[in-house]
MARLODREN-976751 format. One line per 10 residues: number of its first residue (from 1); their letters; for each residue x, y, z of N, C-alpha, C, CB. Coordinates in steps of 0.001 Angstrom, whole numbers, plus 500000, padded with zeros to 6 digits. Atoms other than C-alpha are relative to their C-alpha. Glycine has a CB too. Example, Ala and Ser with C-alpha at 12.3 -4.5 7.8 and 13.67 -1.06 7.14 Angstrom:
! MARLODREN-976751
1	as	500890 498810 500000 512300 495500 507800 500900 501200 500000 499008 500027 501246 | 499180 498810 499940 513670 498940 507140 499230 501090 500730 500414 500462 498585
//
This chain:
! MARLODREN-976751
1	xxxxxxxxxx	498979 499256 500724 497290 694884 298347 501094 500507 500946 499364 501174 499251 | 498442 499557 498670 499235 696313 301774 501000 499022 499899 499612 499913 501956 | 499009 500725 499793 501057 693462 302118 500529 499619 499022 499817 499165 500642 | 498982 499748 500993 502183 693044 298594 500991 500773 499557 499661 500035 499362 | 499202 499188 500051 503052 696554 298582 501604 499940 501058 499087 501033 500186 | 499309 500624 498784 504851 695889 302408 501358 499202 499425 498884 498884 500829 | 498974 501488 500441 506693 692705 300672 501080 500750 498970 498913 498410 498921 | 499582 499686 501047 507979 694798 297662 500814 500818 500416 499222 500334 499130 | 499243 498787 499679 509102 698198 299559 501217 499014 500986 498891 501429 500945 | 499054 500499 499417 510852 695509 302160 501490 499425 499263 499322 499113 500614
11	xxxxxxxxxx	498680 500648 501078 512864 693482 299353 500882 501360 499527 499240 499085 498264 | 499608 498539 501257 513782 697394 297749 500783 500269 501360 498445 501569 499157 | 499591 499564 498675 515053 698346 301757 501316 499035 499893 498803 499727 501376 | 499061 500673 500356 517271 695154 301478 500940 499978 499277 499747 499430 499831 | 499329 500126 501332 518596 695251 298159 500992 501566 500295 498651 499967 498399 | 499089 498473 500823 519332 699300 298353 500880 500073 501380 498779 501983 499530 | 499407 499567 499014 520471 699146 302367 500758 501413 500206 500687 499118 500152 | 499441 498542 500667 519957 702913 302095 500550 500733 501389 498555 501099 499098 | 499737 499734 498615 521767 704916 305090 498718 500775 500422 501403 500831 500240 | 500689 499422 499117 518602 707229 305839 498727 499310 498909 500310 501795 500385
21	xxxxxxxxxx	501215 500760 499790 515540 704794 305859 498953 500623 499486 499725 499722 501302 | 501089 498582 500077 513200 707818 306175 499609 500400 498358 500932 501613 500773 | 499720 498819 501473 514239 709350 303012 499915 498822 498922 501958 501058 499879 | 500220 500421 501229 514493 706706 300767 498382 499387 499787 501137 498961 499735 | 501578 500158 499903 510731 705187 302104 499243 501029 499308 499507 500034 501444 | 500665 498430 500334 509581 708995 301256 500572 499432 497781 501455 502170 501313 | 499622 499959 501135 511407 708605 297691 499292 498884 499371 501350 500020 499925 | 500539 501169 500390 510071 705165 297231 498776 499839 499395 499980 499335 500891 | 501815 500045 500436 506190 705807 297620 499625 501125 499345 498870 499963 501306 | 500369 498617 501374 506635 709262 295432 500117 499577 499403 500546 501237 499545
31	xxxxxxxxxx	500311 500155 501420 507523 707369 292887 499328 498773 499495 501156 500110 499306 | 501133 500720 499687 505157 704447 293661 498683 500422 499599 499979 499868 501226 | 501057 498867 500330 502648 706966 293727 499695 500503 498323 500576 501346 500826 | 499465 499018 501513 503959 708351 290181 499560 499233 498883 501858 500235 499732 | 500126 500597 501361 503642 705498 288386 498531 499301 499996 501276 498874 499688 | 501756 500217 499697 500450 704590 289927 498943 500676 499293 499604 500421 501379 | 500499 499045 500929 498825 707609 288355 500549 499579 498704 500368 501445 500356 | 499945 500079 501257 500772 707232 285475 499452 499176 499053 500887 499968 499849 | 500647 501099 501010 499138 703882 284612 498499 500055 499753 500255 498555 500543 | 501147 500096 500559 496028 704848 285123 499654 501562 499266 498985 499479 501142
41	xxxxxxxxxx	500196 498801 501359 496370 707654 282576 500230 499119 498798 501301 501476 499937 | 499996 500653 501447 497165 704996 280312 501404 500079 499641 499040 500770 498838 | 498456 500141 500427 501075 705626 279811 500374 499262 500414 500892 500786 500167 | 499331 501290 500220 501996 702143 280887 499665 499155 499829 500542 499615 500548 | 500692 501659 500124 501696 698784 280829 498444 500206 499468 499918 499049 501803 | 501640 500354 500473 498128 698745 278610 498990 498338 500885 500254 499573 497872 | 500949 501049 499474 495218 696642 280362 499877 499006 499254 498766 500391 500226 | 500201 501123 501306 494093 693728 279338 498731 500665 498822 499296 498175 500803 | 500806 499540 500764 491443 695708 277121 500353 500816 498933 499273 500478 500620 | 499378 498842 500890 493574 698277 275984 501323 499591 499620 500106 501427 500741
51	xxxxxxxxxx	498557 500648 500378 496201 697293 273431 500815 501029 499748 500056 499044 498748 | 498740 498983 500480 499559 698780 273155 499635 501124 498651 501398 498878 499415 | 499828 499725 500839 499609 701532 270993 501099 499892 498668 499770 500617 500431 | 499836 500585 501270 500141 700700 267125 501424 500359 499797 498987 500510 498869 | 498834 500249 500634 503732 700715 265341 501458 499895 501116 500074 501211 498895 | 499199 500286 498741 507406 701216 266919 500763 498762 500496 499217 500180 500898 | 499175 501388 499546 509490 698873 268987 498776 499081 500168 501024 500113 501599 | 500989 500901 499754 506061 697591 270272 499596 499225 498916 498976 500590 500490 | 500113 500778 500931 505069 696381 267077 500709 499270 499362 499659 500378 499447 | 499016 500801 500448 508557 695414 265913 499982 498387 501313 501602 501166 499969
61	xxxxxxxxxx	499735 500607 498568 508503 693373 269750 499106 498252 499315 498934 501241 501769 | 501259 500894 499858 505235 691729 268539 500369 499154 498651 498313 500909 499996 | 500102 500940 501203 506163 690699 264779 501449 498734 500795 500481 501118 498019 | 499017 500976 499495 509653 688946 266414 499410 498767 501044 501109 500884 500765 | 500402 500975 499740 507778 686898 268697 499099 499517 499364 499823 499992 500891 | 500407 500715 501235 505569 686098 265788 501081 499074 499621 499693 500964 498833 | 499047 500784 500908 508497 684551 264050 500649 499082 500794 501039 500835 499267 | 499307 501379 498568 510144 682714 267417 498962 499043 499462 499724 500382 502324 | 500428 501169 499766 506900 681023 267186 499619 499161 498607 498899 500189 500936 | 500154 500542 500982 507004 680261 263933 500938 499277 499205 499567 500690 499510
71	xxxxxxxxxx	498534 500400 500852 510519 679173 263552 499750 498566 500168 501719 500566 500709 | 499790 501734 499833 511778 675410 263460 499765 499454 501239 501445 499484 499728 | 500030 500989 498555 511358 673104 266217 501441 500240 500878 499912 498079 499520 | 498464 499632 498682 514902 673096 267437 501161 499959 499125 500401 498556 501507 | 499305 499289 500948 518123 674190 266147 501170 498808 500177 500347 501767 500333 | 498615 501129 499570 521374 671881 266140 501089 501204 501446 501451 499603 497775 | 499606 498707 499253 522660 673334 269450 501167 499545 500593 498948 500609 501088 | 500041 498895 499154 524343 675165 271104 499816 501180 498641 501534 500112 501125 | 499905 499020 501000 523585 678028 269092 500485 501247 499994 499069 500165 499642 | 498256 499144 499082 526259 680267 271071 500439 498843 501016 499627 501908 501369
81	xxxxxxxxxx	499188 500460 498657 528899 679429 272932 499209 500931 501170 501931 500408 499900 | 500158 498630 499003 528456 680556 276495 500397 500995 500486 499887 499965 500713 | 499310 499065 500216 531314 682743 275725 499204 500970 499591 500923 499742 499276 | 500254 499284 500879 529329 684388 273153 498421 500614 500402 500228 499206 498717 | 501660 499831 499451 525966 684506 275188 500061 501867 500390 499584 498690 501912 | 499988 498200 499364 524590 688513 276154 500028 498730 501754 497682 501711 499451 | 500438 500241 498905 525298 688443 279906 499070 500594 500633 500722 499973 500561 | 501137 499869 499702 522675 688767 281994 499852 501640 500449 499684 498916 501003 | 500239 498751 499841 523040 692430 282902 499662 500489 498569 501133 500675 500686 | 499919 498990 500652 523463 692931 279263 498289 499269 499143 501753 500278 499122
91	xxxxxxxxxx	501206 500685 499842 519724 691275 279282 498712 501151 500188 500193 498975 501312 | 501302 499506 499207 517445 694094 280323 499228 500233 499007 500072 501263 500941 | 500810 499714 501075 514241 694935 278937 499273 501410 500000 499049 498946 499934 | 500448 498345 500309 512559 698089 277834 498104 499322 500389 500518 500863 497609 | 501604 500071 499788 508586 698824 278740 499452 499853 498612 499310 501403 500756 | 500882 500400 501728 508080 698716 274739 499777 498624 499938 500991 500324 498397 | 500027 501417 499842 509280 694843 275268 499254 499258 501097 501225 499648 500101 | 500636 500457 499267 507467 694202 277975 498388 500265 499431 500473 500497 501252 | 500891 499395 500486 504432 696052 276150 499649 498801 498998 500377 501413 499520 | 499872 500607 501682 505330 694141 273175 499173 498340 500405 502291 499772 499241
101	xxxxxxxxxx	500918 501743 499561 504587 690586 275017 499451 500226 500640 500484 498686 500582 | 501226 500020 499524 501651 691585 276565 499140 500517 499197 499903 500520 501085 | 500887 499848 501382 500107 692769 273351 500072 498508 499383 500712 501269 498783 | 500345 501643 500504 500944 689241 271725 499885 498477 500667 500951 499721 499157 | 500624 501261 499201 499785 686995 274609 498655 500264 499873 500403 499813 501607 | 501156 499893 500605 496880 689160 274364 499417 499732 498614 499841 500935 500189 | 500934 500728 501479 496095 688040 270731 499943 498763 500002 500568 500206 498509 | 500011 501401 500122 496602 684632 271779 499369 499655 500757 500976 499341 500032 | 500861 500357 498724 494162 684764 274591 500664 499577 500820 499007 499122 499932 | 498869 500571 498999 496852 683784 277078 499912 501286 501287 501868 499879 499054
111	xxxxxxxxxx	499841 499277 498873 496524 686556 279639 499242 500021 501279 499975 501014 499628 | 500765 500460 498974 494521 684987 281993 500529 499196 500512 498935 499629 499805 | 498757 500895 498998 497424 682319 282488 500577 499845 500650 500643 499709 500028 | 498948 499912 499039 499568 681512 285079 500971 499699 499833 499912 499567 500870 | 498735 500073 500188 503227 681987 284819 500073 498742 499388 500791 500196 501148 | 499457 501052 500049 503764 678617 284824 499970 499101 498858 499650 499528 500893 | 500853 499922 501686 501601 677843 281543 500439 501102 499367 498223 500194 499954 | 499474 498648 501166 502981 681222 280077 500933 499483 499745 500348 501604 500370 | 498748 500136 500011 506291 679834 280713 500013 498417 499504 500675 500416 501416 | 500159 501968 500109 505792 675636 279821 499059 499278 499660 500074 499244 501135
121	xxxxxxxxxx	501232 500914 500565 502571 674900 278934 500709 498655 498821 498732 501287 498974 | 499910 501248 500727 502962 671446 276913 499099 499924 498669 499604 498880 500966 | 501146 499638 500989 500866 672165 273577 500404 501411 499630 498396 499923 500664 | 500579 498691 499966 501054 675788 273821 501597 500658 498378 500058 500904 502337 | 499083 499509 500829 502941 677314 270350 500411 501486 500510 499436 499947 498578 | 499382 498442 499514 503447 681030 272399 500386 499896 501590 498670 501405 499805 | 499474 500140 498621 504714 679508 276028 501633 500751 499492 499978 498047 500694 | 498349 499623 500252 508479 681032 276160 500764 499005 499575 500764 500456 501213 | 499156 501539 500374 509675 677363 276159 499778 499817 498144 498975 498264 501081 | 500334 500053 501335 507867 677269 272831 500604 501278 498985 498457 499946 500020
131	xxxxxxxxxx	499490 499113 500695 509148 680569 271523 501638 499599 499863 499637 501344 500647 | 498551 500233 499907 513127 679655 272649 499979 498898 499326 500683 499895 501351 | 499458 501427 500159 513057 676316 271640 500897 499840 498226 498362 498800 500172 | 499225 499908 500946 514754 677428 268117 501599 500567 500547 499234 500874 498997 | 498728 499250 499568 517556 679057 270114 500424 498982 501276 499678 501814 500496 | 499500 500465 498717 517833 677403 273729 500258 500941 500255 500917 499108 500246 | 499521 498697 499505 518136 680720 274877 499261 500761 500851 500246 500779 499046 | 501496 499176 499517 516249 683232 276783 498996 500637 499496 500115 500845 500622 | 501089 498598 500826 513289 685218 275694 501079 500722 499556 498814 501206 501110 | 498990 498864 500291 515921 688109 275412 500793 500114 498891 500860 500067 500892
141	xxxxxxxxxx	498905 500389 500749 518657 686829 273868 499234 499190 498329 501010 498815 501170 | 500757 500395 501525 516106 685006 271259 499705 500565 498988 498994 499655 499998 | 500745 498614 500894 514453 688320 270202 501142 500494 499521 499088 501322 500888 | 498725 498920 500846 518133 689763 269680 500338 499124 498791 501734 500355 501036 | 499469 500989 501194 519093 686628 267420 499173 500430 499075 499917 498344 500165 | 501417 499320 501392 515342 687125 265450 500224 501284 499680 498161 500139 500530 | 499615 498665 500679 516451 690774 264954 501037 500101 499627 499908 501030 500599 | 498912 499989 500813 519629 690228 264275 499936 499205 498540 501039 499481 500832 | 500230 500759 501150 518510 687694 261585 499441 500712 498757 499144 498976 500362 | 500691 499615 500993 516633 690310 259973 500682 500949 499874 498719 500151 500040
151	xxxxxxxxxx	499065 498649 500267 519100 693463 260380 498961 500750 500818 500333 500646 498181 | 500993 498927 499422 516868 695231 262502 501093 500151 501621 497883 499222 500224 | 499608 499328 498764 518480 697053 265832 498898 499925 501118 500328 501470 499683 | 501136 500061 498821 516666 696634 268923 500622 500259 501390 499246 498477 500067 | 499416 499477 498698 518758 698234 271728 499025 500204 500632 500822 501142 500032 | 500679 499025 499354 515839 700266 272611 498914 498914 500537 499489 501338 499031 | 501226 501041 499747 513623 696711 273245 501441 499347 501180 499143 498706 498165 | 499816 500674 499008 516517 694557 274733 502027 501108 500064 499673 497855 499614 | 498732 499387 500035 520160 696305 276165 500181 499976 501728 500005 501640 499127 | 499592 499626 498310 521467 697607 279956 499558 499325 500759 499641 501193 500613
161	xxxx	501143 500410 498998 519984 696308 282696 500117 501033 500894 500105 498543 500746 | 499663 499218 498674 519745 699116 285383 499363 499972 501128 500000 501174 499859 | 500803 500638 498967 517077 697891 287747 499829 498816 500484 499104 500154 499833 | 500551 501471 499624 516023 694852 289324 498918 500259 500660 500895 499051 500868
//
């Protein structure tokens, strides 16, 4: 685990090129620390045992990728211009959406997969490839189309991006 952690705080040193080193390391592993505890109180990301709690964006998260994977095969495309595409900042996701697809990989027994099969499996009706493939789009941008299709608002699942 050191050296994952190591790998993670280094990329965050890079990215923020903070002027006092010291201080932001100190800021870093307080809130490292923070969320560490916090998950194992159960306020984030649910285990694989423990499912998201019931209704909410999480459940709205979970019926929309229901319906990706239940839509048509493929759409006559482009189905935006790339004028009309969200850009990728305006892409980010909320912990409900991230919640949301790890509650419905977990009903599909999929959370034992590796990316690569989450993301492409060949067969698989809940790979991402398989969810987009009515849009050509991203996860993201898919879920906003499926909610926009239904009138439903979902800022609070996909909107800002303020992290990386």
């Amino acid at each position: 685990e050191l050296p994952s952690v190591l790998k993670t705080f280094t990329r965050e040193v890079l990215r923020a090129n903070p002027p006092d080193i010291y201080a932001f390391g100190a800021e870093y592993f307080r809130e490292l620390i923070a969320a560490s505890k916090s998950a194992r109180a159960g306020s984030e990301c649910p285990s694989d045992k423990e499912p998201a709690p019931p209704g909410g964006n999480v459940d709205l998260m979970i019926n929309l990728l229901n319906a990706l994977s239940e839509a048509p095969e493929k759409p006559f495309l482009p189905v935006r211009r790339h004028g009309e595409r969200l850009s990728s900042g305006r892409r980010g996701l909320s912990l409900d959406f991230l919640r949301g697809v790890h509650t419905f990989y977990q009903a599909h027994g999929a959370l034992a997969k590796v990316m690569g099969d989450v993301c492409k499996e060949k067969g698989s009706s809940t790979s991402v490839c398989a969810l987009t493939r009515c849009t050509g789009l991203s996860l993201a941008e898919s879920v906003v189309l499926a909610a926009e299709a239904r009138g439903v608002d979902i800022t609070a699942l996909v909107g800002e991006a303020n992290t990386f």
